[in-house]
KETI-258708 format. One line per field, with one value per atom (N, C-alpha, C): residue number from 1; x negated, y, z negated; atom name. Coordinates in steps of 0.05 Angstrom, whole numbers, plus 32768, in hexadecimal, padded with zeros to 4 digits. Layout:
<drenkes>
num	NUM,... .
east	X,... .
north	Y,... .
up	Z,... .
atomo	CA,... .
</drenkes>
This chain:
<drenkes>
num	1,1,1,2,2,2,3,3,3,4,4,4,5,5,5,6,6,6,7,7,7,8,8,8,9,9,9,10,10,10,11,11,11,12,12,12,13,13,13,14,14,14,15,15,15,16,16,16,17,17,17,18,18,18,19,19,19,20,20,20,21,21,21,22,22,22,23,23,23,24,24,24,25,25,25,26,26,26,27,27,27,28,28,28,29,29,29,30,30,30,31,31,31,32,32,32,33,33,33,34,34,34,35,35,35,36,36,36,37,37,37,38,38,38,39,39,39,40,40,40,41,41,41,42,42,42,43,43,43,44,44,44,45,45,45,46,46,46,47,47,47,48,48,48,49,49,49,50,50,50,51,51,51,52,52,52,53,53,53,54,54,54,55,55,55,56,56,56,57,57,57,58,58,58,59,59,59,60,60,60,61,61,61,62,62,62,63,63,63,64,64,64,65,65,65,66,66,66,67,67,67,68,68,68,69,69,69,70,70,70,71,71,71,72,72,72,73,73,73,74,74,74,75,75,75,76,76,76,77,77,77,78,78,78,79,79,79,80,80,80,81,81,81,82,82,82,83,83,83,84,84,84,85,85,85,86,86,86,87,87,87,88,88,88,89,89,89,90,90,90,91,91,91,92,92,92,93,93,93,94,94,94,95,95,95,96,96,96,97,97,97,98,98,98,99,99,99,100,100,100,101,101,101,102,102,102,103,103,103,104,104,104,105,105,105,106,106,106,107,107,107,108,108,108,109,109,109,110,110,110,111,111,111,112,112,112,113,113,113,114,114,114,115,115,115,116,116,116,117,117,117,118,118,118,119,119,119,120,120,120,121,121,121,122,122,122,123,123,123,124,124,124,125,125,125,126,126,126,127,127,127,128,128,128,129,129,129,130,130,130,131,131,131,132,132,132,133,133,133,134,134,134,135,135,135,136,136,136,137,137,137,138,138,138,139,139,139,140,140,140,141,141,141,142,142,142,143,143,143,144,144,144,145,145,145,146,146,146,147,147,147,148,148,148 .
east	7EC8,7EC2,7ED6,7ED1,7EE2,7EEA,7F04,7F15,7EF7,7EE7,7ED4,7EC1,7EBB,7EA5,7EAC,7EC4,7ECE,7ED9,7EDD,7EE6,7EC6,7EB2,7E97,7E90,7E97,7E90,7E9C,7EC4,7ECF,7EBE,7EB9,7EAE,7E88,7E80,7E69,7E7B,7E97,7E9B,7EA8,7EAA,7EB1,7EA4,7E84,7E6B,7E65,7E69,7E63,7E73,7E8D,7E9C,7E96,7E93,7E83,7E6A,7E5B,7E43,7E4B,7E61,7E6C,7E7B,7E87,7E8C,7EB3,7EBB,7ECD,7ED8,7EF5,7F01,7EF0,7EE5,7ECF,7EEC,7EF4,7F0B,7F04,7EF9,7EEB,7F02,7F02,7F18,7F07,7F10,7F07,7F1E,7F26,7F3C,7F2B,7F3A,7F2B,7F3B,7F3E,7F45,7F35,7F42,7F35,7F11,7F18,7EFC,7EE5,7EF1,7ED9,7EE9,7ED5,7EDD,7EE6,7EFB,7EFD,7F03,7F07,7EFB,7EFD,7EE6,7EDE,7EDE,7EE6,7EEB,7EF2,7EF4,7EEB,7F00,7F03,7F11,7EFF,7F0A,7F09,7F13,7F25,7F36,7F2A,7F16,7F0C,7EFB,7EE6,7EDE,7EEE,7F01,7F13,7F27,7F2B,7F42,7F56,7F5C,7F79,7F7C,7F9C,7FA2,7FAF,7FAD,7FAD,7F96,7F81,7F60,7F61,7F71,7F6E,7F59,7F50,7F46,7F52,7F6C,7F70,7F7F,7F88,7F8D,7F7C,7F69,7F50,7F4B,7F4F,7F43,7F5B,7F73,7F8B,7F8D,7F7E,7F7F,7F6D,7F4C,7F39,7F3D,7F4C,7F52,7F6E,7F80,7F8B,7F83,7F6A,7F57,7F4E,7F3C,7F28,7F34,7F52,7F60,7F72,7F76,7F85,7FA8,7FB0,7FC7,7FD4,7FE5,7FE9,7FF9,8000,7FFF,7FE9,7FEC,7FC9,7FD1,7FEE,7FEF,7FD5,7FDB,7FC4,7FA6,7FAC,7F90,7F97,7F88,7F8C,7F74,7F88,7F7A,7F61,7F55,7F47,7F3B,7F46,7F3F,7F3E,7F30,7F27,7F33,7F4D,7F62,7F7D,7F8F,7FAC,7FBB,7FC6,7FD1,7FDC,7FE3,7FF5,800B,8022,8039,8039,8029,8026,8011,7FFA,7FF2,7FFC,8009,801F,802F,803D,804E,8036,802A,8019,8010,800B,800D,8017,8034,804E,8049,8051,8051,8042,8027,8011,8006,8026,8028,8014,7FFF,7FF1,7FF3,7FE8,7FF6,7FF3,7FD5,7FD2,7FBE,7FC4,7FB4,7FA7,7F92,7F81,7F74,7F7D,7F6D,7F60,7F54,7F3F,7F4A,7F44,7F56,7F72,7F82,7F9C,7FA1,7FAF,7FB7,7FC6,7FBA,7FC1,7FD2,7FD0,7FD3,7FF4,8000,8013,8022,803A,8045,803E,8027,8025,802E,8019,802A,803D,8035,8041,8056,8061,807A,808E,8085,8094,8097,8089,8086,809A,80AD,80C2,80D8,80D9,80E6,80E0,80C6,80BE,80BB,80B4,80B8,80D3,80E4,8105,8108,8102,810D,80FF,80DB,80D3,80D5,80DA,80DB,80C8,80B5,8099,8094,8092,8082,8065,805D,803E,8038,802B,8019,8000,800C,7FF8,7FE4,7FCE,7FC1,7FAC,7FB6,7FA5,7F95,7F7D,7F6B,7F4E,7F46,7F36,7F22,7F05,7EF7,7EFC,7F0A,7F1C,7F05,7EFB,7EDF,7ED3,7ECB,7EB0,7EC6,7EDB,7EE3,7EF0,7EF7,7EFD,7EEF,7ED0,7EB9,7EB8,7EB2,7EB1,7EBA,7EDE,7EE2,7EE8,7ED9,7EDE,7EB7,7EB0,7E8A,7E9A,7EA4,7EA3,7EB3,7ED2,7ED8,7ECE,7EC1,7EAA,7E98,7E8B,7E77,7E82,7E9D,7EB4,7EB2,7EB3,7EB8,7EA6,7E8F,7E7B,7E68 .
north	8224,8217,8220,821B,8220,8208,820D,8204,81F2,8202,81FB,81EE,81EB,81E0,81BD,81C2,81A3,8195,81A7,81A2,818A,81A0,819C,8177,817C,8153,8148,814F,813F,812F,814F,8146,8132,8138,8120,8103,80FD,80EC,80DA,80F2,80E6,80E3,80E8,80E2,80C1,80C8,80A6,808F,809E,8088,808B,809E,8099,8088,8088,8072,8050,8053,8030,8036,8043,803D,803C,8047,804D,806D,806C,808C,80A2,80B1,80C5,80E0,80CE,80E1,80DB,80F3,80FB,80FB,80F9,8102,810A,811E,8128,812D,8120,8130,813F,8154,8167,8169,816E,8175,818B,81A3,81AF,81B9,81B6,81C2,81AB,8197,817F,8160,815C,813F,8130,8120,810B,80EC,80FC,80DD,80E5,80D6,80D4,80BB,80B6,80AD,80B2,8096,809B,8084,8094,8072,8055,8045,802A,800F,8017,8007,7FEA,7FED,7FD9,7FD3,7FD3,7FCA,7FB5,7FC6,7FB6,7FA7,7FA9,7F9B,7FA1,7FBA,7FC5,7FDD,7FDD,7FE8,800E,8004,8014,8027,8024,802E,804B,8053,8071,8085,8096,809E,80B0,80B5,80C6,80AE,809C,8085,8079,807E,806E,807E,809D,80AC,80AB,80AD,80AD,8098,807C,806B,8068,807A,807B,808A,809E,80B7,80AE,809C,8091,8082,8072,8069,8076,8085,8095,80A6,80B7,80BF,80B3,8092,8083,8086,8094,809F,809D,8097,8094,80B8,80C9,80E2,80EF,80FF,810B,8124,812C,8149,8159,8173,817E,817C,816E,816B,816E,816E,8173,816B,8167,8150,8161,8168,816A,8152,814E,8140,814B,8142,8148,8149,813B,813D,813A,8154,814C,8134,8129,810E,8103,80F0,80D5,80DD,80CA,80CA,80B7,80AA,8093,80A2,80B0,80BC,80D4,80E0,80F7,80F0,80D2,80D1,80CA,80BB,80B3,80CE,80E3,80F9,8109,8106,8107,80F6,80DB,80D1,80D0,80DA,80D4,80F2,8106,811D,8138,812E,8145,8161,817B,8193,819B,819D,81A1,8191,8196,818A,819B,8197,81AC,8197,81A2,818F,819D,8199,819B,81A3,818F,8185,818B,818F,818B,8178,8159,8146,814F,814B,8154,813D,8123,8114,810B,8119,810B,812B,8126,813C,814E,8138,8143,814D,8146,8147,8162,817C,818B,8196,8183,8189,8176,815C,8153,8158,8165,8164,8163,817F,8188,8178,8169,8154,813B,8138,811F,812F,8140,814C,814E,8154,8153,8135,8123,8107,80FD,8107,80FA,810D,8128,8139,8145,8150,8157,8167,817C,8197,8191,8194,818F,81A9,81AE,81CD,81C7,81CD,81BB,81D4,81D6,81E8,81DF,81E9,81DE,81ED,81DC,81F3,81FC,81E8,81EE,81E5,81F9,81E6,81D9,81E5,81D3,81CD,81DE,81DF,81C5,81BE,81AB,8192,8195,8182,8172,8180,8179,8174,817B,8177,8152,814B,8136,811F,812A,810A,8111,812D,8128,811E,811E,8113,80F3,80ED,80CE,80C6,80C9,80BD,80C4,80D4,80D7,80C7,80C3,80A8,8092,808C,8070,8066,8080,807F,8084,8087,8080,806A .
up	7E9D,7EB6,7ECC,7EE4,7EFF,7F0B,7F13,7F27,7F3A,7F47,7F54,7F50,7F31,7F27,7F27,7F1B,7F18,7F34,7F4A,7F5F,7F69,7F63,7F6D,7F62,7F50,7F3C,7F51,7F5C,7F5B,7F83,7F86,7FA5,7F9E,7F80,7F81,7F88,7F7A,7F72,7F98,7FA6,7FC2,7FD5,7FC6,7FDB,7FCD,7FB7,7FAE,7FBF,7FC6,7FD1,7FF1,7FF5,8014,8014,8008,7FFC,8002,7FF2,7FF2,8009,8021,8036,8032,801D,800D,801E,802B,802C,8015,801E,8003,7FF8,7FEC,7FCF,7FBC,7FAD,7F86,7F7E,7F60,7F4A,7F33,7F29,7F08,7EF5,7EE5,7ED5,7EC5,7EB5,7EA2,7E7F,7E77,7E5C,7E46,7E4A,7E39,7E42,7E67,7E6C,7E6E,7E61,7E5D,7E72,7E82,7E94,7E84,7E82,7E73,7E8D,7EA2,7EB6,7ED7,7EDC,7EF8,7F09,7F1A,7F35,7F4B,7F5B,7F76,7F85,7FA7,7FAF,7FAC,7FA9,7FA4,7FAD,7FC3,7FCC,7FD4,7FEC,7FF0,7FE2,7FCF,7FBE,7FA5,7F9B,7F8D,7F9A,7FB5,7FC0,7FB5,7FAE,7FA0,7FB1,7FBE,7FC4,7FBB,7F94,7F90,7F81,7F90,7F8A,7F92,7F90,7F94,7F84,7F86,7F7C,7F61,7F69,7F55,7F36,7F43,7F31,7F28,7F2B,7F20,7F06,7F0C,7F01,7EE6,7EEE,7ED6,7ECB,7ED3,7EC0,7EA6,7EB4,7EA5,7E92,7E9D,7E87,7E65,7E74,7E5D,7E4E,7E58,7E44,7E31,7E3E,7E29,7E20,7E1E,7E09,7DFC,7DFE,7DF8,7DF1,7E16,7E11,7E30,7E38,7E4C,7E56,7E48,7E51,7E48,7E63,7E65,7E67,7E55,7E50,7E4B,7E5A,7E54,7E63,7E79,7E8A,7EAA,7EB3,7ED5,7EDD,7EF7,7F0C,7F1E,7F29,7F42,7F56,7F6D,7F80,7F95,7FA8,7FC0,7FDB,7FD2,7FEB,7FD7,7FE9,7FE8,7FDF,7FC5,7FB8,7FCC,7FD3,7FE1,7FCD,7FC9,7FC4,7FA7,7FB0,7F96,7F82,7F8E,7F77,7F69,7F7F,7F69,7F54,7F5E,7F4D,7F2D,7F33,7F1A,7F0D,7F18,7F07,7EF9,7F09,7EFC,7EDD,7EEC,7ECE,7EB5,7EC5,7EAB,7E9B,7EAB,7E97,7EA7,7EBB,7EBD,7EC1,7EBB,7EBE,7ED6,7EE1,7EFC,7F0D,7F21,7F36,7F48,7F49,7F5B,7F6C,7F8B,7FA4,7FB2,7FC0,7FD9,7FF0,8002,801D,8019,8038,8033,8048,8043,804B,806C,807E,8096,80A4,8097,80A4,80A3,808E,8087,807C,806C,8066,8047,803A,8026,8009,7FF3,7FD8,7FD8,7FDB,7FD6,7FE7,7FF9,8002,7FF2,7FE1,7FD5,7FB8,7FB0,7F95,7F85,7F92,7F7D,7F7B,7F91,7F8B,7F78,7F7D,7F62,7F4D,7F44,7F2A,7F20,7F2E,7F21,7F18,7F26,7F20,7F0C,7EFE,7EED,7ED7,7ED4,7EC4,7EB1,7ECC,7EC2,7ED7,7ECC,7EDF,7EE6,7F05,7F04,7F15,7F20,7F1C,7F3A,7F4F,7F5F,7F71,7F77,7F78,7F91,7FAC,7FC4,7FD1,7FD5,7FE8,7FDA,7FC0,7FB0,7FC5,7FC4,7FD3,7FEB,7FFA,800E,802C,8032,804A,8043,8027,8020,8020,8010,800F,8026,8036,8052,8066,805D,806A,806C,8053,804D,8057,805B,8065,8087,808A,80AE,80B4,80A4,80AB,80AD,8092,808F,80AB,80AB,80C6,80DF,80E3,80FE,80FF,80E4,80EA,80EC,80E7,80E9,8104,8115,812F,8145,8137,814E,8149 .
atomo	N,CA,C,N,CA,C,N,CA,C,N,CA,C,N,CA,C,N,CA,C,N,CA,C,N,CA,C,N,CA,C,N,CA,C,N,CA,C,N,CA,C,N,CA,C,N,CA,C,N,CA,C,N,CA,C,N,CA,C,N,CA,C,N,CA,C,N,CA,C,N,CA,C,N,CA,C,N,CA,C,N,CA,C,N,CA,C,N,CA,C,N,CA,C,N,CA,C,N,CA,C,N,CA,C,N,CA,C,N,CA,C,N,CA,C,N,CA,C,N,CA,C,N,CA,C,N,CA,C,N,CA,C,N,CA,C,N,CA,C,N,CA,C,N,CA,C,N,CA,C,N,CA,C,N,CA,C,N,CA,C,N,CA,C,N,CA,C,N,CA,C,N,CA,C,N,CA,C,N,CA,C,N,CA,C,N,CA,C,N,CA,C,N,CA,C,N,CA,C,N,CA,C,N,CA,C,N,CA,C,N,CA,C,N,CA,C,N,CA,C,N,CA,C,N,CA,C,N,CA,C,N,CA,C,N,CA,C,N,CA,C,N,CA,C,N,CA,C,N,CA,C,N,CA,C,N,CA,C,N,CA,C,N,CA,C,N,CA,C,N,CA,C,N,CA,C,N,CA,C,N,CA,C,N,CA,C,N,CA,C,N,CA,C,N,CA,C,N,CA,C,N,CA,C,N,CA,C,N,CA,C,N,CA,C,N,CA,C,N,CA,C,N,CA,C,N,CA,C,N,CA,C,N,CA,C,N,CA,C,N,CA,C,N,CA,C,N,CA,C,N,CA,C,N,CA,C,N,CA,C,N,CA,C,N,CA,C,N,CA,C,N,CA,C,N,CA,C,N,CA,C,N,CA,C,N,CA,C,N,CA,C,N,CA,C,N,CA,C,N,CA,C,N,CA,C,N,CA,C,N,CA,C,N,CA,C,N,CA,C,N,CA,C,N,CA,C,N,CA,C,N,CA,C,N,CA,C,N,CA,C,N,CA,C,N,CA,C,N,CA,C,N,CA,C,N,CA,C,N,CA,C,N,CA,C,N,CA,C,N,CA,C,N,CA,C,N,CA,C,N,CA,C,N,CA,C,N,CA,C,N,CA,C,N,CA,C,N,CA,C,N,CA,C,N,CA,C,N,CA,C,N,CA,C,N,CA,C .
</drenkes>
C-alpha cells in the first residue's frame, strides 16, 4: 500500500468530521500495511478538549493491540500534529507520521520535534506534504463556509 492510499482513508475520516460540523482532521494508524484505527476530530461532540483526531486514533489503536506502544505503526493525518498530539506519539512509540497539510497557523510539529524526541527518548520519523493540495483543500472549504 501507499503513503497515499492510507493518506486517502485518513482524508474519508475528515469529511466525516466536516459532516458533524467538527474541524475535518482524519487519522489512520497502520501496522504492517493493515489499519488498525481510524478517527476523526471530536471535540465538540465529546466536549473534550482533547478530541483530536489523532488521539482518538492512538487510543483506539492501544486497544485493539492491547498495548499502549504502538511500536511499529504510523500515523497518517491530515494536518500537521499540535504539540499535544506529538507528544502522544512520542509516547505511544509511533515510527512515523505522515501528514497532509502543513499547520500554517502556528509554528508547527516539525520545528519542535527534535526537541520532544530528546526529552522522551523515542525517534519519530515525520513525513509532510502527503496529499497536501486535498488535504488542505478540506479545511480551507470548511472555514469558508464558517464564514459566510
Amino acid at each position: 500500500m501507499t503513503q497515499e492510499h492510507f493518506m486517502r482513508l485518513a482524508l474519508k475520516q475528515a469529511q466525516l468530521s466536516a459532516k458533524m460540523d467538527e474541524v475535518p482532521i482524519g487519522a489512520v494508524i497502520v501496522k504492517d500495511d493493515k489499519v488498525v484505527a481510524r478517527a476523526h476530530n471530536s471535540r465538540n461532540a465529546s466536549h473534550d478538549a482533547t478530541g483530536h483526531a489523532e488521539l482518538v486514533a492512538i487510543r483506539r489503536a492501544c486497544k485493539r493491540l492491547d498495548d499502549w506502544r504502538l511500536s511499529g505503526c504510523d500515523l497518517y493525518v491530515t494536518l500537521e500534529p499540535c504539540v499535544m498530539c506529538l507528544g502522544a506519539c512520542y509516547n505511544a512509540r509511533i515510527a512515523n507520521v505522515y501528514f497532509g497539510a502543513f499547520d500554517l497557523s502556528g509554528k508547527g510539529c516539525v520545528q519542535i520535534a527534535e526537541t520532544v524526541g530528546r526529552t522522551l527518548n523515542h525517534e519519530l520519523f515525520l513525513h509532510g506534504g502527503v496529499l497536501e493540495k486535498e488535504c488542505s483543500a478540506i479545511l480551507t472549504d470548511y472555514f469558508k463556509s464558517k464564514r459566510n
